[in-house]
C-alpha positions in Angstrom: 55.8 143.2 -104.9 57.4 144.7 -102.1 58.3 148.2 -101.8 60.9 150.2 -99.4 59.3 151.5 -96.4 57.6 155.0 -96.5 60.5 156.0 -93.6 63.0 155.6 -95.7 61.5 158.3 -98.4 61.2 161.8 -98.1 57.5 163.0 -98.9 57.4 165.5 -101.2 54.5 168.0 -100.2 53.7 171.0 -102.3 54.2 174.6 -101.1 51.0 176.2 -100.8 51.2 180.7 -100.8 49.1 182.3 -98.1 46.2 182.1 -99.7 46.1 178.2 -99.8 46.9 177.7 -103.3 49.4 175.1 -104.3 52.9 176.8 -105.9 54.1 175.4 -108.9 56.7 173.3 -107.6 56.2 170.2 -109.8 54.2 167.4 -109.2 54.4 165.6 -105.7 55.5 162.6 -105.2 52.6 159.8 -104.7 52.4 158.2 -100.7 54.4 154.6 -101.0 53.3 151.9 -98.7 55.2 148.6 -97.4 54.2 145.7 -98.1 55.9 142.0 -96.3 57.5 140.5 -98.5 56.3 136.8 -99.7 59.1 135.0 -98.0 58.7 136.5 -94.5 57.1 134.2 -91.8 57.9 135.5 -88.5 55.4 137.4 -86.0 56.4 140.7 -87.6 55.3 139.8 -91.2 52.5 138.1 -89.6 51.3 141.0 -87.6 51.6 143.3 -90.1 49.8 141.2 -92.9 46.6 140.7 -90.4 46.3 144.7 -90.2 46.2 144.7 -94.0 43.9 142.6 -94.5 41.6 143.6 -92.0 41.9 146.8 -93.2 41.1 145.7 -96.7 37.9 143.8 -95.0 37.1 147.7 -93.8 37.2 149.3 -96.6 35.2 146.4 -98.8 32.4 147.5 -96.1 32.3 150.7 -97.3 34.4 152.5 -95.0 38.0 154.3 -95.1 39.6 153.4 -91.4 42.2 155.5 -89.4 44.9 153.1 -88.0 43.1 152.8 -84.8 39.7 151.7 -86.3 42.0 148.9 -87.8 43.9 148.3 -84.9 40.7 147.7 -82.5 39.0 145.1 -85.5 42.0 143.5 -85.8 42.6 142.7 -81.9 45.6 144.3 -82.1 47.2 147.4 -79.9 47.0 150.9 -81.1 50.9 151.2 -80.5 51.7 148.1 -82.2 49.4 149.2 -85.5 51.0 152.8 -85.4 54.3 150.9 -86.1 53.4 149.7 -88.9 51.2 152.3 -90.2 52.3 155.7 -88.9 49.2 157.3 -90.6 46.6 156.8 -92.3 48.2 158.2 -95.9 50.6 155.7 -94.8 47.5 152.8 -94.2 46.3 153.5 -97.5 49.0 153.7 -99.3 49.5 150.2 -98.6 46.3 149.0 -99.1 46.9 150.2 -102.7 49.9 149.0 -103.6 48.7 145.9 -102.4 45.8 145.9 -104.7 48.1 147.6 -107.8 51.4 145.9 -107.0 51.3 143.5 -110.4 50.4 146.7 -112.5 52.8 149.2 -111.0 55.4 146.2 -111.8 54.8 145.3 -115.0 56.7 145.9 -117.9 56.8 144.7 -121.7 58.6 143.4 -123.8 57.0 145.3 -127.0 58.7 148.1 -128.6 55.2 149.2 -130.3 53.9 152.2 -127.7 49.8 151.4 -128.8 50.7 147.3 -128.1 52.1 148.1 -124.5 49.4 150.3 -124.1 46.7 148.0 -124.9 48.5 145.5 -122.8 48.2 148.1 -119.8 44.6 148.3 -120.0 44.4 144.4 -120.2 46.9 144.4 -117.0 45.0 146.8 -115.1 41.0 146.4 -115.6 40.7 143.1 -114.1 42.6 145.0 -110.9 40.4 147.5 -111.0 37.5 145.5 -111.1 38.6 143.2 -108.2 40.3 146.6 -106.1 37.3 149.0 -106.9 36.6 149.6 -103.1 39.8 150.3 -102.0 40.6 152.7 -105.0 37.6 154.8 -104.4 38.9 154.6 -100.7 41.9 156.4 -102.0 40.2 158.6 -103.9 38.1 159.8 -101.0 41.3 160.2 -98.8 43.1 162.1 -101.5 40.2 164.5 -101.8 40.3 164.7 -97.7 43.3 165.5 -97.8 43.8 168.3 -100.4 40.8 170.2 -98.5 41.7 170.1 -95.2 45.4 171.0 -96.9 43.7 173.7 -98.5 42.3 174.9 -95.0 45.4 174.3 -93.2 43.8 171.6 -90.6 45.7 168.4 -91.9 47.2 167.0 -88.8 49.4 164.1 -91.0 51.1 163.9 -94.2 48.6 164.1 -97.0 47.9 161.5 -99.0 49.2 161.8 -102.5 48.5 160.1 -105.4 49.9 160.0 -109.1 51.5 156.2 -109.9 49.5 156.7 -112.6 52.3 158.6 -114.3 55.3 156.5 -113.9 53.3 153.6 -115.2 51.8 155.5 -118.3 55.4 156.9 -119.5 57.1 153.1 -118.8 53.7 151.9 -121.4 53.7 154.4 -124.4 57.8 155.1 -124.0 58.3 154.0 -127.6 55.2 156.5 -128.7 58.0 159.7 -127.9 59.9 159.1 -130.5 57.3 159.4 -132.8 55.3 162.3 -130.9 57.6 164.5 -130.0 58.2 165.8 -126.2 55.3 168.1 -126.6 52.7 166.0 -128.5 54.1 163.0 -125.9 53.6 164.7 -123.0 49.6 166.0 -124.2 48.6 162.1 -124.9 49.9 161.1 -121.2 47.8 163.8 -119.8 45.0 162.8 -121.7 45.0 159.1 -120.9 45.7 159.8 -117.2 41.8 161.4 -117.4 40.9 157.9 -118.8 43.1 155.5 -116.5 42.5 155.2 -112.9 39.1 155.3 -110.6 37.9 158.4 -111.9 35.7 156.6 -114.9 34.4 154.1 -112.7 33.2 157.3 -110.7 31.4 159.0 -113.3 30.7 156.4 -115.6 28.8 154.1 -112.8 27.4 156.8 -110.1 26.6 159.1 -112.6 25.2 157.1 -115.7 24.7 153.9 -113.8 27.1 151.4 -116.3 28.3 148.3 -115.8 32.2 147.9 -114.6 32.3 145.9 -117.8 30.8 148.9 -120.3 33.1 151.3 -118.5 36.0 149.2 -119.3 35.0 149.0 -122.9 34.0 152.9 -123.0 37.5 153.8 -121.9 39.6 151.5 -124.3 37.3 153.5 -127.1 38.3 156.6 -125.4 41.9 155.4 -125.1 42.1 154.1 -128.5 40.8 157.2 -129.5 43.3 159.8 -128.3 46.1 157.6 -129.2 44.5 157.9 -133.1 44.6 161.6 -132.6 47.4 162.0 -131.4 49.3 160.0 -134.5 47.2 161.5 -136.6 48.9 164.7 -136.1 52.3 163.7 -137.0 50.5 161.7 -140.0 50.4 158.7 -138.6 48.3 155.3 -137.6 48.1 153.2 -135.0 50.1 150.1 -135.7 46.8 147.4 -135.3 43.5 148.3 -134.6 42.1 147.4 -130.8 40.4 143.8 -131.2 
């Protein structure tokens, strides 16, 4: 899926006071990338496709590039791969909406908020799974980033990330009705915990599991807080996980 070029959005970065801290000024907006679409052939869409891939090579090594460390592996000018990647927030960005581009798309048909849930988490594991090294790359910008923020010493645009709410809000929609705004809101924070890279952090560096048990664990925990959650307006969830 192709999405507008980062240029042509404003990047919302949070205030920070004196002493570092970030002012509550609402969330900030996640870094977009630019992908070529499918349909373009010519040297430009070329070009910019062999950067992307070799900087998704990169980071299956191991390692999070800067533009130049791409540019240099991919035989390709510095100037030429600053054009296309004006930073590395901007780099990343589009190595992840690369890898999440079918998930931040998709969209249901169902009007049942626990079926389009459920049908998230079957949408996004196997992405996940396939992605894992460049979402811990992201993560380990992100967390760059927001320190050397912190310390005023970031030189670029900081890497932001949060998709992850837009794309929970589109799944459980039909669950506000039921909730409440309040109630609502409490179950999206809680699942954001749940869905993204952080489990496969903990879950496999820290108690050495499978990617295949941390999926399952997090559909439990999913399932889980979605039960509570109805449970309080006196409520069940429409079908039980399979």
């Amino acid at each position: 899926m192709a999405h507008p070029r980062q240029a042509s959005r404003k990047v919302s970065i949070a205030r920070r006071s004196k002493g570092g801290a970030r002012e509550a000024s609402g969330p900030p907006r996640p870094t977009l990338g630019a992908i070529p679409a499918e349909q373009d052939r010519g040297a430009s869409a070329r070009t910019h496709r062999l950067l992307l891939q070799t900087a998704m090579e990169i980071v299956n090594q191991g390692h999070v590039p800067s533009v130049s460390e791409v540019a240099e592996a991919a035989r390709v000018s510095r100037a030429t791969a600053y054009r296309y990647f004006p930073t590395q927030s901007r780099l990343i960005a589009t190595i992840t909406d690369y890898s999440l581009g079918p998930v931040r798309s998709w969209t249901s048909p169902s009007r049942d908020g626990v079926e389009r849930l459920h049908e998230l988490f079957d949408k996004t594991y196997p992405r996940f799974k396939e992605f894992e090294p460049q979402m811990r790359a992201a993560l380990q910008l992100a967390l760059e980033h927001d320190a050397l923020d912190r310390a005023g010493l970031l030189k670029e645009e900081p890497y932001r990330r949060g998709f992850r709410r837009a794309i929970l809000v589109n799944a459980a929609k039909p669950l506000e009705k039921v909730l409440g705004k309040a109630r609502f809101r409490r179950l999206l924070l809680a699942l954001s915990v749940i869905y993204g890279i952080e489990p496969y952090v903990v879950l496999k560096d820290i108690w050495g599991l499978a990617s295949r048990d941390v999926e399952v664990l997090s559909r439990w925990m999913a399932d889980a807080l979605i039960a509570a959650a109805l449970a309080e307006v006196g409520r069940k969830p429409s079908r039980p996980r399979p």
